[in-house]
C-alpha positions in Angstrom: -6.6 11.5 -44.6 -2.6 11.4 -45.4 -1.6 15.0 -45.0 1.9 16.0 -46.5 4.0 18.7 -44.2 4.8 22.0 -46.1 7.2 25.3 -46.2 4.7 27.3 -45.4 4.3 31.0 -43.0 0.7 30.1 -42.2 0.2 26.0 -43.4 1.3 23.1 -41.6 0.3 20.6 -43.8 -2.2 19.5 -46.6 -4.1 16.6 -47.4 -6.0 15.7 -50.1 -9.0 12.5 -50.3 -10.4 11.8 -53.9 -12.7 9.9 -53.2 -14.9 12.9 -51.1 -12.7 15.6 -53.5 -11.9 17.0 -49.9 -9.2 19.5 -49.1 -7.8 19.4 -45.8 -5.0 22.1 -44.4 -3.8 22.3 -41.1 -2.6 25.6 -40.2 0.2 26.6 -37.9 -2.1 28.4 -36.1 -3.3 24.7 -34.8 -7.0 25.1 -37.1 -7.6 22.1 -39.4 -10.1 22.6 -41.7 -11.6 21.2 -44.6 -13.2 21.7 -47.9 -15.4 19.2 -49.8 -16.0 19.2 -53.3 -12.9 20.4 -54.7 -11.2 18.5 -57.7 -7.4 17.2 -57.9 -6.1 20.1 -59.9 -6.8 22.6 -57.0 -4.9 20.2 -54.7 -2.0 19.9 -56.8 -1.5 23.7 -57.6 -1.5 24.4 -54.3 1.3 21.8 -53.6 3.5 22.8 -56.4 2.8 26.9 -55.4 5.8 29.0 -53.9 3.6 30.4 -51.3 1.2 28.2 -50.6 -1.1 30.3 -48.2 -1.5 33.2 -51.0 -1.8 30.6 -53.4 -4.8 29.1 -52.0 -6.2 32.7 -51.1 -6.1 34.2 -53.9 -6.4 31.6 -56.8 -8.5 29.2 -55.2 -10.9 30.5 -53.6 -14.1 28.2 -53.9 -14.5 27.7 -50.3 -13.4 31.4 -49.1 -16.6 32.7 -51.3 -18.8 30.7 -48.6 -17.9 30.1 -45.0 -20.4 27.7 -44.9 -18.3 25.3 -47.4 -15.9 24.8 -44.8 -15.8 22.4 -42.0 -14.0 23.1 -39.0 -12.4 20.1 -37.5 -10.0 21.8 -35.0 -10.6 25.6 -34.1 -7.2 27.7 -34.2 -5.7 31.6 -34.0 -7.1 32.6 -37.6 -4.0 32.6 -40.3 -2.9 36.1 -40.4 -2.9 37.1 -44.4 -1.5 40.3 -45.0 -0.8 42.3 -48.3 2.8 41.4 -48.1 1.8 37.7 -48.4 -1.1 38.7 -51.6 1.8 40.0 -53.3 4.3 37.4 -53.1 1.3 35.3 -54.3 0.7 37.3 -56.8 4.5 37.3 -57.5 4.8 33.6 -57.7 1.7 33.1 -60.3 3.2 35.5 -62.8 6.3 34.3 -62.6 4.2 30.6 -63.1 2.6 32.4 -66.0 5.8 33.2 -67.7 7.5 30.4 -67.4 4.4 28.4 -69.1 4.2 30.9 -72.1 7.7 31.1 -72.3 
């Protein structure tokens, strides 16, 4: 799977396969894991979001709802997700928001 390198506090990179509709992200904390089943759109938000980790954490969360979705590949320190970064998140899709409904 072609993985592109983000800005991110917590991702490395994300990759995207649409033939399986699997999400891959590698973390900085060395853990690549991925997520089967997803569509495009999900991929795509989360590589035109600000913060990318938040993003995926609290819009998408598909695969956070079940553990079980997920497949481990490599085994890291677990991304550290604190309020600060929920609320930049949060930031970044109302500021999305307005800028769509102008």
């Amino acid at each position: 799977m072609n993985r592109q390198t983000v800005s991110s506090s917590n991702i490395h990179s994300i990759g995207y396969d649409p033939v399986s509709h699997t999400l891959e992200i590698v973390f900085l904390s060395g853990g690549i894991y991925q997520c089967r089943g997803l569509p495009v759109t999900v991929y795509q938000a989360l590589m035109t979001a600000a913060f990318k980790g938040s993003y995926f954490y609290v819009s998408h969360s598909q695969c956070l709802s079940n553990r079980e979705d997920w497949l481990i590949i490599r085994r890291g320190n677990p991304p550290l997700f604190n309020i600060a970064n929920i609320y930049h998140a949060l930031e970044s899709c109302v500021a999305q928001l307005q800028a769509t409904i102008g």
